[in-house]
C-alpha positions in Angstrom: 18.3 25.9 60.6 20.2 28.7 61.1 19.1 32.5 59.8 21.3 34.3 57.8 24.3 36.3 59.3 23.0 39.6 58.8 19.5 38.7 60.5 21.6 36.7 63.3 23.1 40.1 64.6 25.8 40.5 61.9 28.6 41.3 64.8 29.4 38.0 64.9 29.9 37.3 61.2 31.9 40.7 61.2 34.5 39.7 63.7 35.1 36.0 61.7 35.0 38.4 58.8 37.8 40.6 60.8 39.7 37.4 62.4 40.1 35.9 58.8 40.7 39.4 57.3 43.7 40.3 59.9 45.2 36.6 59.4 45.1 36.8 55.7 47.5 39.8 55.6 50.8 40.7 55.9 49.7 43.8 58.2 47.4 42.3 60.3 43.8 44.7 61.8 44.8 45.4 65.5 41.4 45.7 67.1 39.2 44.8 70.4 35.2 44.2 69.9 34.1 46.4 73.2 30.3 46.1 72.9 27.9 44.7 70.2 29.1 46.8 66.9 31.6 49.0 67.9 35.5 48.2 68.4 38.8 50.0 69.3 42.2 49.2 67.7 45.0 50.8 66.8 46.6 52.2 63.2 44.5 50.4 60.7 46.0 49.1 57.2 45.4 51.9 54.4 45.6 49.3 51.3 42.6 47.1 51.9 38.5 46.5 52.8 38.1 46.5 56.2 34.6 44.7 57.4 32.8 47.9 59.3 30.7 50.6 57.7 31.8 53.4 59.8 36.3 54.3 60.3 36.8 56.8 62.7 40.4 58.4 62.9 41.6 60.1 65.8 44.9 60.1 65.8 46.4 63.9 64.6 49.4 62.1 63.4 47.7 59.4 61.6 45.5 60.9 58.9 46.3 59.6 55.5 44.9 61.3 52.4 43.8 58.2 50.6 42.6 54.9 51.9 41.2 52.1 50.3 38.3 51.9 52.7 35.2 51.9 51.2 32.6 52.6 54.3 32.3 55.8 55.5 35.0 57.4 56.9 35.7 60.6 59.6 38.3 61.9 61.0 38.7 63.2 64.5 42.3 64.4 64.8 43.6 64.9 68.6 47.2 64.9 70.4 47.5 62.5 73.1 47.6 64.8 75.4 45.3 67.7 77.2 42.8 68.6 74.6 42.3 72.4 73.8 38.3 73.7 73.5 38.6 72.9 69.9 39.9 69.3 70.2 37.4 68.9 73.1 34.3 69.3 70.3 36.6 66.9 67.7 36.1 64.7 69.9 32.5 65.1 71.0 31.8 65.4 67.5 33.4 62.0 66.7 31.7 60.5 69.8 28.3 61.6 68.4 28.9 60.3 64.9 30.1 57.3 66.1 27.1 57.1 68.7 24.6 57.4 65.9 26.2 55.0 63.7 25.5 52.7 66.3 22.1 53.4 67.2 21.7 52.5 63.3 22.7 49.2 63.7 26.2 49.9 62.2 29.5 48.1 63.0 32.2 50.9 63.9 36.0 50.7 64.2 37.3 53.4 66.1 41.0 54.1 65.9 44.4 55.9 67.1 47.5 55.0 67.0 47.5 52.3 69.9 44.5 52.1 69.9 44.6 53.1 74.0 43.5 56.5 74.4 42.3 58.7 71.5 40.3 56.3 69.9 39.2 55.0 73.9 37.8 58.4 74.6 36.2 58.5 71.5 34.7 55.2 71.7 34.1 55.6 75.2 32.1 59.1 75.0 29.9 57.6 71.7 29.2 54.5 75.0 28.0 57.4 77.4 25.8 58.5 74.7 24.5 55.3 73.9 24.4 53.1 76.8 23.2 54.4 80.5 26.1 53.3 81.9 28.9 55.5 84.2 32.3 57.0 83.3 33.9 54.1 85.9 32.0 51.6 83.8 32.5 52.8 80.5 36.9 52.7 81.1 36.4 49.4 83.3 34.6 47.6 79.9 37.2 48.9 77.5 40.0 48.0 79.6 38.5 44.4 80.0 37.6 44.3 76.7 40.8 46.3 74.5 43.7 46.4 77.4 44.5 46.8 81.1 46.6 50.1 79.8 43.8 51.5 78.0 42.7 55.6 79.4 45.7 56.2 81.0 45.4 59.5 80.2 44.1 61.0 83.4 42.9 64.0 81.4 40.7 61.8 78.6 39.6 59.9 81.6 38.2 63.4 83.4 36.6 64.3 80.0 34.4 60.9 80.1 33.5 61.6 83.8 32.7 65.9 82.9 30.4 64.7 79.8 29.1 61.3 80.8 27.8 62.6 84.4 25.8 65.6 82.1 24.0 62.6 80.2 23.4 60.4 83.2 23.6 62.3 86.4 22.4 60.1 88.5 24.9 57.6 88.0 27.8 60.2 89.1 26.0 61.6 91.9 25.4 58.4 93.2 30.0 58.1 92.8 30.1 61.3 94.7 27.5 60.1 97.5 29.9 57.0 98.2 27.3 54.7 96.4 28.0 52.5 93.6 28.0 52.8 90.3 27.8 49.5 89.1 27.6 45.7 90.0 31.1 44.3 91.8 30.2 40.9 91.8 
């Protein structure tokens, strides 16, 4: 007998939840599951539900006034381009939120509007936060997981490497040394 979805780790009801939920429409949800709860996609559909508790915005261009979801909602508005101080803490902001609405057990859908960069660094920064894991393993998981083109923003990709080797050090000293940083097999 099985337990219920939400004591069975609720992810996996969510993304049959988000398959049917994306067929079912004429706009259909364009998003990647990345790691248990959290997922990267591009401009979401304003007019309906969408199954996560947590929507974070990021792109500047893309912030509508209304929407009809009815989790909790921030926005992180940056250019997709070479972020400014200000932007910088947006973003570090957004990554923290996100990061703690993980730690809570919540499911997060993290956005832009590709779904490649902003929301990526985003996403990827809330990871660095959450996971012990390196900058090169944080951008090879969400291209594996969202798309080979994912981060190709050199700058965004500098930004995990700056703030991810402050939380774990060790993993980007070990880069630096010529060691690894994660498993190649």
């Amino acid at each position: 007998m099985k337990a219920p979805a939400a004591q069975r780790g609720g992810w996996l009801s969510a993304a049959g939840r988000l398959r049917r939920l994306a067929a079912s429409r004429d706009t259909p949800l364009d998003a990647s599951n990345i790691v248990k709860r959290l997922w990267i996609g591009g401009q979401p559909p304003f007019d309906r539900h969408l199954p996560f508790d947590l929507l974070v915005l990021c792109a500047r261009e893309i912030q509508p006034a209304s929407i009809a979801f009815q989790g909790s909602a921030i926005r992180v508005p940056l250019p997709d381009s070479a972020l400014d101080p200000d932007e910088l803490r947006t973003a570090l902001g957004g990554a923290r939120a996100t990061a703690l609405a993980l730690a809570s057990g919540k499911r997060v859908l993290v956005t832009c509007a590709q779904g490649r960069n902003r929301s990526a660094l985003v996403a990827g920064l809330a990871m660095g936060i959450v996971f012990r894991v390196s900058a090169e393993q944080i951008v090879s998981t969400i291209r594996a997981k969202r798309r080979s083109d994912c981060l190709t923003n050199p700058h965004f990709v500098g930004y995990l490497e700056q703030f991810v080797g402050r939380l774990h050090p060790g993993h980007e000293l070990r880069r630096k040394r010529g060691g690894s940083t994660g498993s190649t097999r």
